[in-house]
C-alpha positions as CSV (number, residue, x, y, z in Angstrom):
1,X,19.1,-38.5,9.5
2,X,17.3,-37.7,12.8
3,X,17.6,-34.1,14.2
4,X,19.1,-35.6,17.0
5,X,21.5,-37.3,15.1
6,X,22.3,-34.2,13.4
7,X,22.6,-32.1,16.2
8,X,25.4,-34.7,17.2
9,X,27.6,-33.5,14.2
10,X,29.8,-30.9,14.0
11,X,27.3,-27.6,13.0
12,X,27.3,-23.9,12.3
13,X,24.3,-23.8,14.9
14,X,24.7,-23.1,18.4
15,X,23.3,-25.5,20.7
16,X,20.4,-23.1,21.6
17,X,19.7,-22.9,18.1
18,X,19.5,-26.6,17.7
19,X,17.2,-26.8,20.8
20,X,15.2,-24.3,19.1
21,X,15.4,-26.1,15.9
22,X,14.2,-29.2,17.8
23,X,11.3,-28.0,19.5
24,X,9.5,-26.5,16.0
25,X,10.7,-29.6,14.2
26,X,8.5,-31.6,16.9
27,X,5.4,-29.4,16.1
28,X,5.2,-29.6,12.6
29,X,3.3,-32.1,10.2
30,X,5.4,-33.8,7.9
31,X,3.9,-31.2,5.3
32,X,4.8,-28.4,7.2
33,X,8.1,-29.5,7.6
34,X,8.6,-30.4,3.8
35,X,7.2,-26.6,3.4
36,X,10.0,-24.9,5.6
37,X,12.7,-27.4,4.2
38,X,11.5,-25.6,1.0
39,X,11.5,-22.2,2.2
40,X,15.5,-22.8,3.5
41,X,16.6,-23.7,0.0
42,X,14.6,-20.5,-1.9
43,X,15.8,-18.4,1.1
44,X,19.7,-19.7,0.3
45,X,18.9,-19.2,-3.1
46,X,17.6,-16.2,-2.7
47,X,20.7,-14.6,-0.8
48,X,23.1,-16.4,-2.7
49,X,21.7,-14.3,-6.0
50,X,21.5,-10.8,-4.0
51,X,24.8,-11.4,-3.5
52,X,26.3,-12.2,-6.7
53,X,27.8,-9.5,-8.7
54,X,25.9,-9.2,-12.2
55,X,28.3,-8.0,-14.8
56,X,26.7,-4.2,-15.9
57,X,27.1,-5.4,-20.0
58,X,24.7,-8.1,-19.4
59,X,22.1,-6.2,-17.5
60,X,19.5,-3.8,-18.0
61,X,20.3,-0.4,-15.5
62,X,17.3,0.8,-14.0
63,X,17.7,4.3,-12.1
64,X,15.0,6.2,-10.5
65,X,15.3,9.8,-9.2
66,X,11.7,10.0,-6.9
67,X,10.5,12.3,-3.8
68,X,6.8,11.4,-4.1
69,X,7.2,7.5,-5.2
70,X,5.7,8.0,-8.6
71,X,9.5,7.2,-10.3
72,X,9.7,4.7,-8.1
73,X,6.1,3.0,-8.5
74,X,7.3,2.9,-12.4
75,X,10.7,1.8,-12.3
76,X,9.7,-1.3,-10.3
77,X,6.6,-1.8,-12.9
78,X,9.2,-2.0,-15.6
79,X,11.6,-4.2,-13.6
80,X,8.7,-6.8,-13.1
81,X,8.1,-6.2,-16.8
82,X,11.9,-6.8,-17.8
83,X,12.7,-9.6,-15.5
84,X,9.3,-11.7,-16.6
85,X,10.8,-11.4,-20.5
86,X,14.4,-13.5,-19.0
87,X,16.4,-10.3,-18.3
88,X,19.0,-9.5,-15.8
89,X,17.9,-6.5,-14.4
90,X,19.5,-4.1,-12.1
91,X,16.7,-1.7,-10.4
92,X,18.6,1.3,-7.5
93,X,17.4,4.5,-6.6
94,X,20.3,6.9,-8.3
95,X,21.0,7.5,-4.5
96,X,22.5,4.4,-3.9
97,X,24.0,3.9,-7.3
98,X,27.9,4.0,-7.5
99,X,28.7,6.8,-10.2
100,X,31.8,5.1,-11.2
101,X,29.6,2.1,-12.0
102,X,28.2,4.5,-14.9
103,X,31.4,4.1,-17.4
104,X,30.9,0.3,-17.1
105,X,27.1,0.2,-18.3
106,X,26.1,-0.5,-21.5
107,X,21.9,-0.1,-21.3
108,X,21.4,2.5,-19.2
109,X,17.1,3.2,-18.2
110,X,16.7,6.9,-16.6
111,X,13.2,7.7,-14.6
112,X,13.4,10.8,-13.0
113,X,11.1,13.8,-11.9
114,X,11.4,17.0,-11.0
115,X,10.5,19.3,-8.2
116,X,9.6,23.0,-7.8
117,X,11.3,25.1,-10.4
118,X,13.7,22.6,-12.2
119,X,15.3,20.7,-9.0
120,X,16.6,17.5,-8.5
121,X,14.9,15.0,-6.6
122,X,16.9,14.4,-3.4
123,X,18.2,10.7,-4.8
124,X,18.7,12.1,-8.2
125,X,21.1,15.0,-7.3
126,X,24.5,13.7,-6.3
127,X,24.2,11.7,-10.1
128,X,22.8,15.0,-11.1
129,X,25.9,16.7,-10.5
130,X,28.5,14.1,-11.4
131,X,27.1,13.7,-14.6
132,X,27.4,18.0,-15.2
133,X,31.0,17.4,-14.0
134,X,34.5,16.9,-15.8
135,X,34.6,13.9,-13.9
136,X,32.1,12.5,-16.2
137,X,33.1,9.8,-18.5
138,X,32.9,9.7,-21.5
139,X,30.2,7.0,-22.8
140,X,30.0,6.0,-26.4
141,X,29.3,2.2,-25.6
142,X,26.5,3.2,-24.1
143,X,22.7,2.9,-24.7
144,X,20.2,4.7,-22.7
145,X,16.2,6.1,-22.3
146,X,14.8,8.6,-20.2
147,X,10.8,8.8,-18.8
148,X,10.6,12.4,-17.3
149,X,8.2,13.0,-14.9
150,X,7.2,16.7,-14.2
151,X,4.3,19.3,-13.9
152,X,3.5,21.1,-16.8
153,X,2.0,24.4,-14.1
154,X,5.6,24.8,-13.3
155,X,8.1,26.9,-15.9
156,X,11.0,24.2,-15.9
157,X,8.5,21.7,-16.7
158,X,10.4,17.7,-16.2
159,X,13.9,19.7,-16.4
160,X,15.5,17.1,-14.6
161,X,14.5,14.8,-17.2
162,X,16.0,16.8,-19.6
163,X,19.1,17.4,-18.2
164,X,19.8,13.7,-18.1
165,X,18.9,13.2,-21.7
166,X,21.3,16.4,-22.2
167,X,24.0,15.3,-20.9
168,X,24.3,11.5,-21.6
169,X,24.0,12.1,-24.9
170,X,26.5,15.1,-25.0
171,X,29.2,12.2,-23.3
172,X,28.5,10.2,-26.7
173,X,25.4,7.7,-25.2
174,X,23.1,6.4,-27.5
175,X,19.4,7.1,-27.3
176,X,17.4,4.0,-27.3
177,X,14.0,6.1,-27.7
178,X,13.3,9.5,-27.5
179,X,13.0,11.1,-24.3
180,X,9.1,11.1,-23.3
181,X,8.2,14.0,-21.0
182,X,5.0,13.0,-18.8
183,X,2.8,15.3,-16.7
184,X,1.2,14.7,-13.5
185,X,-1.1,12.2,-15.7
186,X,1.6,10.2,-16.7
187,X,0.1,6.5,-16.2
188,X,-0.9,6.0,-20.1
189,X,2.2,7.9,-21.5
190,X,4.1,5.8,-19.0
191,X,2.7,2.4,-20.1
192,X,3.3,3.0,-23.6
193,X,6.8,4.1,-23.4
194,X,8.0,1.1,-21.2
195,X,6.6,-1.5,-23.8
196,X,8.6,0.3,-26.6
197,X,11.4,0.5,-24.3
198,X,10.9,-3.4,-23.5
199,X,11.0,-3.6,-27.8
200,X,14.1,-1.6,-27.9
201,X,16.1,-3.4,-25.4
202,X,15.8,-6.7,-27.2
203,X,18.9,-6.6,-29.6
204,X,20.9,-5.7,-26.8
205,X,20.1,-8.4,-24.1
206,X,20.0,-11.8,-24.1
207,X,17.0,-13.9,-22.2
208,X,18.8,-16.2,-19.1
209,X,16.9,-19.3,-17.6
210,X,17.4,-17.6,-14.1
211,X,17.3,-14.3,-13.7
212,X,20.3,-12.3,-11.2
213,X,19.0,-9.2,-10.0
214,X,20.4,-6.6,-7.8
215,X,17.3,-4.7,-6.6
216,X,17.4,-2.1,-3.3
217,X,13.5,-1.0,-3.8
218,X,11.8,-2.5,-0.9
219,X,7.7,-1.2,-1.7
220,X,6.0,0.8,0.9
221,X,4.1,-1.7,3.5
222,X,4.6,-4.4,1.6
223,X,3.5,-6.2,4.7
224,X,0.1,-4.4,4.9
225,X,-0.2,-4.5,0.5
226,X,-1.6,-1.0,0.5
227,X,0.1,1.7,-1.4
228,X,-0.5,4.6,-3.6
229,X,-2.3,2.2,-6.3
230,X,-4.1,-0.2,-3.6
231,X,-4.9,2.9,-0.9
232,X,-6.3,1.6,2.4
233,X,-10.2,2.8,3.5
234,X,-9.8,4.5,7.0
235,X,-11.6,6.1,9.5
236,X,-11.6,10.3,10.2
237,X,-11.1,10.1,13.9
238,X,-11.0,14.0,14.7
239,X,-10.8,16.9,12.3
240,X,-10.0,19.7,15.0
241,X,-9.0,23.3,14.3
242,X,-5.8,24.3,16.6
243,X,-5.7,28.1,15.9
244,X,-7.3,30.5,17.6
245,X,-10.5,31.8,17.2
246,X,-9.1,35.4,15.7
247,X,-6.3,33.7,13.7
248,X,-5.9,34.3,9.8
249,X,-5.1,31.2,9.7
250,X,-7.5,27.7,9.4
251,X,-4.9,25.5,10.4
252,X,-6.1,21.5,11.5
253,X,-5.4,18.2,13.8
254,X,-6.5,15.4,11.6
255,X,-6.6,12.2,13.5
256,X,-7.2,9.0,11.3
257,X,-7.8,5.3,12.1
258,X,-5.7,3.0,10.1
259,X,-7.8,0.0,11.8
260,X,-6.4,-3.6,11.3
261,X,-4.5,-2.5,7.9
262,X,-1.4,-3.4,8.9
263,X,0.1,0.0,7.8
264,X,3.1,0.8,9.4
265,X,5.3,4.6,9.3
266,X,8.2,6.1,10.5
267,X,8.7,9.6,11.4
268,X,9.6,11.4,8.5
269,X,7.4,9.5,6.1
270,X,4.0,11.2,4.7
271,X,0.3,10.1,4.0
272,X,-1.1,10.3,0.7
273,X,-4.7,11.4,0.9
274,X,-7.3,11.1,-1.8
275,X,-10.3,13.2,-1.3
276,X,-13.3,14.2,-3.5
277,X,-14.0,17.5,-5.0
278,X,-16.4,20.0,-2.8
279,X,-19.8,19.0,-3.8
280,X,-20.9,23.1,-4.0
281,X,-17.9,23.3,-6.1
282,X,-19.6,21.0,-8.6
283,X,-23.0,22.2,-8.7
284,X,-21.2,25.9,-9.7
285,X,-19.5,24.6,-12.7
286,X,-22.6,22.1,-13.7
287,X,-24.8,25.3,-13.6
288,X,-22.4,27.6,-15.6
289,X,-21.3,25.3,-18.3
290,X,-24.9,24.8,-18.2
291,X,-24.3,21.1,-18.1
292,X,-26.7,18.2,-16.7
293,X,-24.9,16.6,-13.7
294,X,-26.9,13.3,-14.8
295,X,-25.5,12.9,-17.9
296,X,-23.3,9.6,-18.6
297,X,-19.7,10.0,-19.5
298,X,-16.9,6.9,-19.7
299,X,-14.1,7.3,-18.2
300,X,-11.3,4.6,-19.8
301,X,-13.8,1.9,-19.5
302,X,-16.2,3.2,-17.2
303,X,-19.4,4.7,-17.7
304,X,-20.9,7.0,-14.9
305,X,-22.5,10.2,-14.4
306,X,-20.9,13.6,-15.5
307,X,-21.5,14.7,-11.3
308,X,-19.8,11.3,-10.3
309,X,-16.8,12.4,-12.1
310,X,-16.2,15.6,-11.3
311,X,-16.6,15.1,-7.5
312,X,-14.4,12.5,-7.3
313,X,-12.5,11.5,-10.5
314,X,-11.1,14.9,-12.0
315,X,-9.1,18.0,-10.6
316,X,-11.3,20.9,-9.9
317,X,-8.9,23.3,-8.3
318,X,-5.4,23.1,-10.4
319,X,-5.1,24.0,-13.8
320,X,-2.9,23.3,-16.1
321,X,-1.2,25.1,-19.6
322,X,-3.0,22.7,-21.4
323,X,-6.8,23.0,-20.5
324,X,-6.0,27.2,-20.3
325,X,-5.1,26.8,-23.9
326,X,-8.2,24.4,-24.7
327,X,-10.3,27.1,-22.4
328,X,-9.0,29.9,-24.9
329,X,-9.9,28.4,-28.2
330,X,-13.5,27.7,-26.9
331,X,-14.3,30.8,-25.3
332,X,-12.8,33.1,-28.5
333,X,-11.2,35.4,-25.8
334,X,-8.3,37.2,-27.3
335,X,-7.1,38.1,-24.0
336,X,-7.2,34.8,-22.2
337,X,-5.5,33.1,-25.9
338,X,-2.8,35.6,-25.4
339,X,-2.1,34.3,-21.6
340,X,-2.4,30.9,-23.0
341,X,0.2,31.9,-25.5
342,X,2.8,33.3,-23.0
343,X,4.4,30.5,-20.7
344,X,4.8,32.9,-17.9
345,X,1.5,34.5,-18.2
346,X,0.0,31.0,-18.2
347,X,2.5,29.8,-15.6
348,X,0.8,33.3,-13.3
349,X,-2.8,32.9,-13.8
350,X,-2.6,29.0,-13.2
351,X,-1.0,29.6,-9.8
352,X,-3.9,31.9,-8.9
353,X,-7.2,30.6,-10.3
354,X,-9.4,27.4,-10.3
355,X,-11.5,26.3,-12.8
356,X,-14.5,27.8,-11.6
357,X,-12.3,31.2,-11.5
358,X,-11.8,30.1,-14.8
359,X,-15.0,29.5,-16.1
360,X,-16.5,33.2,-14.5
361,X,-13.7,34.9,-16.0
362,X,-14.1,33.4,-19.7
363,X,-17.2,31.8,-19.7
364,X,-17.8,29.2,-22.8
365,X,-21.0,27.1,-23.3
366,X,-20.6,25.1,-26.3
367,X,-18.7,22.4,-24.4
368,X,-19.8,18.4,-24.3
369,X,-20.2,16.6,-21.0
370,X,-17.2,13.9,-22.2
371,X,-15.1,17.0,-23.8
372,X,-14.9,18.6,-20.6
373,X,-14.1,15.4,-18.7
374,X,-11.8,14.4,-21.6
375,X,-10.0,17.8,-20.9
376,X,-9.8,17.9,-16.8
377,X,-6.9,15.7,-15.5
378,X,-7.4,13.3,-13.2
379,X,-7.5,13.8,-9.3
380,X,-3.5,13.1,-7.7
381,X,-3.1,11.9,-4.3
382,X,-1.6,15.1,-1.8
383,X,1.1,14.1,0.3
384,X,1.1,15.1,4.2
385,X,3.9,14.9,6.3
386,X,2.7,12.4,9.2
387,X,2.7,14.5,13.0
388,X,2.8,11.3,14.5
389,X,5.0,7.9,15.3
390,X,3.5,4.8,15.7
391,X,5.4,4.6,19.3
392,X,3.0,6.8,20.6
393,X,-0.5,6.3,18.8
394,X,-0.3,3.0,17.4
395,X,-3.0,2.3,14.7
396,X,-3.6,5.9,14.2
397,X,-1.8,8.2,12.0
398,X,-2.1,12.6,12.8
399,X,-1.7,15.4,10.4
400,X,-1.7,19.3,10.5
401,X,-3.1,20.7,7.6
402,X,-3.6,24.0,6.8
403,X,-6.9,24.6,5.0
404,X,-5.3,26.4,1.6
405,X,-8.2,29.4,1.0
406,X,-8.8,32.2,-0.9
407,X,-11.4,35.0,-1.8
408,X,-11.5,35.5,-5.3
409,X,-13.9,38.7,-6.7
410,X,-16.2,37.8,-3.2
411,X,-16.3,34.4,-3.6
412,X,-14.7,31.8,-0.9
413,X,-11.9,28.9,-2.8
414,X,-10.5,26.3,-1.3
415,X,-7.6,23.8,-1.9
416,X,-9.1,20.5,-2.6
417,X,-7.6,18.4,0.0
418,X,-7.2,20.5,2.6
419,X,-10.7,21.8,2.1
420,X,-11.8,18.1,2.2
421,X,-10.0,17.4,5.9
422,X,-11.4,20.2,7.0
423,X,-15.1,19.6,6.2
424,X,-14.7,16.2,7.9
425,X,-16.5,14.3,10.1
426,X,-15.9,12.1,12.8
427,X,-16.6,8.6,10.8
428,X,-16.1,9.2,7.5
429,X,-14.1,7.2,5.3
430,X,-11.0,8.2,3.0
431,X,-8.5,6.7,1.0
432,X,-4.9,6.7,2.3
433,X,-1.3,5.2,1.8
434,X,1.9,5.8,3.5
435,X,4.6,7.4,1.3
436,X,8.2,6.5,2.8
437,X,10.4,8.9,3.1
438,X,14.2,8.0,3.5
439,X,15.6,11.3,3.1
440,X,14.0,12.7,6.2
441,X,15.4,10.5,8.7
442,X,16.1,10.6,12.8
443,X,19.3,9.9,13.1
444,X,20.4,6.2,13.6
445,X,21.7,6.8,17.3
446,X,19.4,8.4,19.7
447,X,22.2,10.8,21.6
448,X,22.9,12.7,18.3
449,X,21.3,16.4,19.3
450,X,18.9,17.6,16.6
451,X,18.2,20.7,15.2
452,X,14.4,21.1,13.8
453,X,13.4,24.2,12.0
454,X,9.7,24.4,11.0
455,X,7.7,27.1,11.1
456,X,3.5,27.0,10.4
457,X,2.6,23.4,9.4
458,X,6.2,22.2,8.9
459,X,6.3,21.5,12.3
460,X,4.5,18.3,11.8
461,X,7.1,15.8,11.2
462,X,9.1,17.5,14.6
463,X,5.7,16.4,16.5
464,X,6.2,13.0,15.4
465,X,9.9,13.0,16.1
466,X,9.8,14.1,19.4
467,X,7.0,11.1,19.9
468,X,9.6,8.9,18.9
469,X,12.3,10.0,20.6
470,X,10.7,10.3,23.6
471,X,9.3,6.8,23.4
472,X,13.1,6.0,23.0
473,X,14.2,7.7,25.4
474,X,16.9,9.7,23.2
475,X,19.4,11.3,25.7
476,X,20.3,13.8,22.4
477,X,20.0,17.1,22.8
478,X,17.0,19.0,20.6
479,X,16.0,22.3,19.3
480,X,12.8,23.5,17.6
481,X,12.5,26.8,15.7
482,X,9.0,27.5,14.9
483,X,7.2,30.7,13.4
484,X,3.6,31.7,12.9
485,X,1.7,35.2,13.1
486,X,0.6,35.2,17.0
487,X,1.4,33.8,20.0
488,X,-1.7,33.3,21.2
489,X,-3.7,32.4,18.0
490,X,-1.0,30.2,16.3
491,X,1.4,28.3,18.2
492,X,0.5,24.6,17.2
493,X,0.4,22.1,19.8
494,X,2.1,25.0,22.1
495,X,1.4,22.7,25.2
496,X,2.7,19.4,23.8
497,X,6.2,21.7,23.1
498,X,5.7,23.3,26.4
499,X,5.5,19.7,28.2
500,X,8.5,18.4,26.2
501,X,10.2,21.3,27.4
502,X,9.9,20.6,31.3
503,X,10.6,17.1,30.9
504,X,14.2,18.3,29.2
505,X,13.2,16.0,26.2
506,X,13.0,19.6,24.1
507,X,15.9,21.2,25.1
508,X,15.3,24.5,23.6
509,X,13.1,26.3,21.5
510,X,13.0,29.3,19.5
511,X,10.1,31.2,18.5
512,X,8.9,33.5,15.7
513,X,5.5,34.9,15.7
514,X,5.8,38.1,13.0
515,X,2.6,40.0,14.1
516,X,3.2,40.5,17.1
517,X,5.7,43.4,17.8
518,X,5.8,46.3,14.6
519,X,8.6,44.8,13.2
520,X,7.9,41.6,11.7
521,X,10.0,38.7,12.8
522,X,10.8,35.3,11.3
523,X,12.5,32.3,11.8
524,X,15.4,33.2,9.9
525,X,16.3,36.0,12.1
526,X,15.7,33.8,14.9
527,X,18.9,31.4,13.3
528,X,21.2,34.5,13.0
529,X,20.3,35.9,16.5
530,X,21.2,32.3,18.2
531,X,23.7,31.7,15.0
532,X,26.7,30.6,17.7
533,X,25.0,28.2,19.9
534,X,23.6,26.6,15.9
535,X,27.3,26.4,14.8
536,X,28.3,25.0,17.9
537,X,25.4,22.6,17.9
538,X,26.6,21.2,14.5
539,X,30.1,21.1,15.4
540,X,29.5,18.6,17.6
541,X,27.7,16.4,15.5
542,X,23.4,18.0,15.5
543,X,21.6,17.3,12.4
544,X,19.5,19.9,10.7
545,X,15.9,19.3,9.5
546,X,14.0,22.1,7.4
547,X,10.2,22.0,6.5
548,X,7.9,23.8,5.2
549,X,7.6,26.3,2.0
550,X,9.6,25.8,-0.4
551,X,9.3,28.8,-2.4
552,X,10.1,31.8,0.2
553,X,10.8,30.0,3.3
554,X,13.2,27.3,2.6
555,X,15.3,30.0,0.6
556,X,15.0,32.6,3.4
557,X,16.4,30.0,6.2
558,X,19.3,28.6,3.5
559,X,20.5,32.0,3.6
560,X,20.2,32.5,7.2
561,X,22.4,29.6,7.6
562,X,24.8,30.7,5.4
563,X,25.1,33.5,7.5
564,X,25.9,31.8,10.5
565,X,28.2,29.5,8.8
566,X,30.2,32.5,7.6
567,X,29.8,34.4,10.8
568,X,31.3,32.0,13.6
569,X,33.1,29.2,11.1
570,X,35.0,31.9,9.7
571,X,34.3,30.9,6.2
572,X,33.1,33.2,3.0
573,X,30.0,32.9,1.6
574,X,30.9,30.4,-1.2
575,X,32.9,28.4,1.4
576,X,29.9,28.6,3.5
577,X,27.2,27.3,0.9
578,X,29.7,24.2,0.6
579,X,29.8,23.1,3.8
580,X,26.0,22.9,4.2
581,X,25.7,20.8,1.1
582,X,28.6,18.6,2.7
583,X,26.1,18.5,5.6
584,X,23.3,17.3,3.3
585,X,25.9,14.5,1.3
586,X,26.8,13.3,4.7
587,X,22.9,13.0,5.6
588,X,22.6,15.6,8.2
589,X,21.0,18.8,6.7
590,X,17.6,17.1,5.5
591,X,14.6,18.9,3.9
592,X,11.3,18.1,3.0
593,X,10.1,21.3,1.4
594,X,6.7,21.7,-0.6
């Protein structure tokens, strides 16, 4: 039957879609019209499968808790895995997972990190809490595993983890492994646990000739292919410093290239950056562990020199419990076995030294050039929230980064990353990939007013929303409050704000510099002193973003809201602390904290 002829019968098309229809029909081959007769059918196919309910008993539950991607990342690898050995698999982030599914499952997988000091991920919390609840079912037909993912420098190392293991099994679930607990080099731990999980899972499940999956992970630039495994090579652009001259404060304007990649962002998102290790840095440690930098060492299946590695394979500037302990029982120092002994000792003296730091303090010299490699971890991505939207600079991508430094006994440290940016040149090359970020969102309709509080660097990700929403056009009211020490040394991008601000597309903003008057002054005091026009601002609808520190900062500004909320909504305290985490269930208090 002719195309005409079809068009003739009665159709679901419209008559411009026919036309349409008509017109590519006429300038394909033959073979390129067999080819998107194909694609129709897998495409029908395809949807007809999302849309099918699978049945939770004959299904393997995938759940992954993630703010970095790393849960993610492995929840999809065993997915992959599961659905290539004739399962039915269904793979959600626990954020869009129905908790009253839970009572209905029967193999139940858990992969969940944690963040700062024992918290939930932000998709892991609302099943967090149900699952502490006495709404929680009870769950004896149930089989389950957990893969925690954690630090091991923080005290509540992979709590989250726990807790899930905890309290599944506690409502009568079945373990079908142990719980493994994996630390920021999790890849080999990982891979091992999800073939024994894959062996476990077999008495349970039975193979199906076609595979129904309900899966709402959708990878990170899968149109450009580059992600945290596959990172993209780009171009420094501009490394600028943006404080003053007298500042305390090294804080910088990276501007990178992403080139033809493909890579695409919203506001919100972040840019994982890999970097190598300070070359002067290096040379230190080679001369005090009396080490030859040309010595060969294999790393996994690699063989290259001891330097190679340690500039660009292995942390340098982050310790961890374990290589304090393996420090201590090489040295002979009773005093640094006894930190080693004590987790909040240990937990203290990794937050303030480096290796090197390490190495002065409790010098040892009867260790290999493969023992110490064996011992260092390897280098992690950092994660930078993106100043930028695509709207405005296209193929580029900005950051602020504040260069992390220290002087330790006279002598100058720096963060590994952030030292890296800021040595850049115009023209060099580094490895990137764009992190998504869902939970840090504009919202959906541009005439929503916006409240953005970010003082210091957090004020990146407001420099990239107001790009968008200008670009948009966004008739929504907005509001920055920003802090830093001095006016004049350290208000980032203080004429971009100050241009936003005649153009009306910043409608207000409220500033914080402590050192400049006696009596210091943050942003938090800032949210009390304008706490009425805030609580009006959210009664009509204003969402609420908060970056920056998590471990002073964020806390300070909770409690400032608090504060107002109890102040002018004529709630108590308790009452008060409920309502903003019905603001953060309903998507409109958002934080990205670090």
């Amino acid at each position: 039957m002719s195309l005409k002829e079809l068009s003739s019968l009665a159709s679901p098309l419209t008559e411009s879609q026919v036309t349409q229809l008509q017109q590519l029909a006429a300038q394909l081959s033959p073979l390129q019209q067999a080819w998107v007769s194909g694609y129709l059918a897998a495409s029908a196919g395809v949807a007809a499968q999302t849309t099918a309910q699978v049945q939770p008993g004959n299904t393997l539950t995938i759940l992954y808790g993630s703010q970095t991607g790393n849960s993610r990342s492995i929840a999809s690898q065993l997915a992959q895995q599961a659905r290539a050995n004739g399962y039915a698999v269904n793979l959600s982030a626990m954020g869009e997972y129905n908790v009253r599914s839970l009572k209905q499952e029967q193999l139940l997988v858990v992969i969940v990190s944690t963040q700062g000091e024992g918290d939930a991920p932000d998709d892991a919390i609302e099943l967090h809490k149900f699952l502490a609840s006495k709404r929680a079912p009870k769950l004896e037909h149930l089989h389950y595993a957990v893969l925690a993912l954690g630090d091991s420098s923080y005290e509540f190392f992979c709590q989250t983890g726990k807790d899930f293991d905890e309290r599944l099994a506690a409502l009568g679930a079945k373990p079908l492994l142990p719980r493994v607990d994996c630390d920021v080099d999790y890849q080999q731990l990982s891979e091992q646990w999800q073939q024994q999980l894959l062996v476990a899972v077999q008495p349970h499940l039975q193979t199906s000739a076609q595979v129904v999956s309900i899966d709402s992970v959708k990878p990170a630039n899968t149109a450009s292919g580059y992600s945290k495994q596959q990172p993209y090579e780009a171009d420094i652009l501009l490394s600028q410093k943006i404080t003053g001259r007298d500042s305390t404060k090294d804080t910088r304007h990276i501007e990178i290239d992403l080139g033809e990649s493909g890579i695409q962002y919203q506001p919100g998102d972040a840019l994982g950056v890999y970097f190598s290790n300070y070359a002067a840095l290096v040379d230190e440690l080679l001369s005090s562990l009396q080490l030859d930098g040309n010595s060969a060492v294999m790393l996994q299946d690699r063989a290259l020199s001891l330097r190679q590695a340690l500039l660009d394979e292995k942390e340098l500037t982050q310790l961890y419990p374990g290589l304090v302990q393996f420090w201590a029982q090489h040295c002979g120092s009773d005093e640094l076995q006894a930190i080693a002994d004590d987790r909040e000792q240990s937990r203290l003296f990794i937050r303030h030294h480096q290796l090197a730091d390490l190495q002065r303090l409790y010098p040892i010299t009867n260790v290999d050039a493969q023992q110490l490699i064996d011992v260092l971890r390897p280098i992690t991505p950092r994660l930078y929230s993106i100043a930028s939207s695509q709207s405005e600079v296209d193929t580029e991508v900005h950051l602020t980064v504040g260069l992390v430094q220290e002087v330790r006994d006279g002598i100058p440290r720096y963060g590994a990353a952030s030292g890296f940016l800021a040595r850049a040149e115009e023209g060099q090359k580094l490895r990137v990939y764009v992190e998504a970020n869902k939970h840090f969102r504009l919202p959906t309709d541009p005439a929503t007013p916006v409240i953005m509080i970010g003082p210091g660097t957090g004020v990146a990700p407001f420099r990239a929303f107001m790009q968008q929403r200008a670009a948009q056009g966004a008739s929504g009211d907005s509001w920055l409050f920003f802090g830093n020490p001095h006016f004049e040394q350290d208000f980032l991008y203080q004429t971009e704000w100050q241009q936003y601000l005649k153009t009306g597309q910043l409608s207000r903003i409220s500033l914080a510099f402590s050192r400049d008057q006696q009596q210091k002054i943050y942003v938090q005091q800032r949210i009390r002193e304008q706490g009425e026009a805030l609580w009006q601002w959210l009664q009509r609808g204003a969402h609420l973003y908060l970056c920056g520190d998590a471990e002073r900062m964020a806390k300070d500004v909770q409690q400032a809201l608090v504060d107002v909320v109890v102040a002018y909504g004529g709630l108590d305290a308790e009452a008060a602390t409920e309502y903003l985490e019905n603001l953060r269930q309903q998507g409109r208090f958002l934080k990205d904290v670090y």
